[in-house]
N, C-alpha and C positions, 0 to 999 in steps of 0.2 A: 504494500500500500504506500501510497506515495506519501513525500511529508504534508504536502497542504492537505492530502484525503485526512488524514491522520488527525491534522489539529483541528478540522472541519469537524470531526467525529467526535472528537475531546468536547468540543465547544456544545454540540448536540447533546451529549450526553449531562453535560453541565447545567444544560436548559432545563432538562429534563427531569435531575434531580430539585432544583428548585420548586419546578411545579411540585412537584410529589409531596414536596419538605411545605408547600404552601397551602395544599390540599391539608396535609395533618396539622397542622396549626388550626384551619378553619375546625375540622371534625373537635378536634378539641375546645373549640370555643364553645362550638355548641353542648359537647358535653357540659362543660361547665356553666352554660346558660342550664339546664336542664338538671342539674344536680339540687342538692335541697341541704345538703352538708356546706357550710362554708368553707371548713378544710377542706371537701373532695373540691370544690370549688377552685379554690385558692391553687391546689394542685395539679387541676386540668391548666386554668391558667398561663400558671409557670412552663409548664411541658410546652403548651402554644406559643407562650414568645421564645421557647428553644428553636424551636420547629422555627422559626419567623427569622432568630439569626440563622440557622443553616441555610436558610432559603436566601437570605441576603448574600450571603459569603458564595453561596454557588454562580447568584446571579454576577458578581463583581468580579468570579473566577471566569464564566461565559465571556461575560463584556473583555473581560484584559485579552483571551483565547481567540475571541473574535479582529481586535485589534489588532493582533498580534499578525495571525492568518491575514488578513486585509493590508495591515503595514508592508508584509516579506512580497507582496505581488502589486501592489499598490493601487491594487484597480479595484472596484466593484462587479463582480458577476464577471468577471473577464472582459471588462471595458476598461478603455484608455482613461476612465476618468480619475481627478483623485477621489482619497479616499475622506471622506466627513467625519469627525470623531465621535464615537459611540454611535456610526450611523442604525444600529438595530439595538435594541434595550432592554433591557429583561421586565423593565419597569411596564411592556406593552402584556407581562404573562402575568403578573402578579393582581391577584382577586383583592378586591375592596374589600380590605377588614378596619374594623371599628373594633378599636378598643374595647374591651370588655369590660367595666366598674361596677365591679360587686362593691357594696355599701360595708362596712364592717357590723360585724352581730348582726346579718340580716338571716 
């Protein structure tokens, strides 16, 4: 495999696990919306903004992967053009989450 197939497929795969990492953060919210313990609460929580940094840290690893690929051939799609910084985002996969605030002793 060649090296751009190679870091094309890094960058893919990076994508990927974000979403995944972004998806379990959501499941978790909603567990802990639905929970009736404020410790189980409190715990889902925590687990979800785990899930929310991995999901950051993979998207920032895509982005630099993608840049990287794009910088060593300097084109887009295999055109003459330059290349835009951060022209694709990870910021277009990432689901609208809303903070979760559970009230204390609720």
């Amino acid at each position: 495999m060649s090296d751009e197939r190679s870091l094309a497929l890094e960058e893919l795969r990076s994508w990927t696990r974000a979403r995944e990492y972004w998806d379990r953060a959501l499941e978790y919210l909603k567990l802990a919306r639905a929970a009736s313990d404020p410790d189980v609460q409190s715990r889902f929580v925590a687990i979800a903004r785990h899930y929310r940094m991995l999901a950051d840290t993979e998207e920032r690893g895509a982005e630099h992967k993608g840049a990287e690929r794009r910088s060593r051939n300097g084109t887009v799609m295999g055109a003459s053009v330059p290349v835009a910084p951060l022209a694709m985002t990870g910021r277009l996969i990432r689901p609208h989450i809303v903070e979760l605030v559970i009230p204390k002793g609720s």
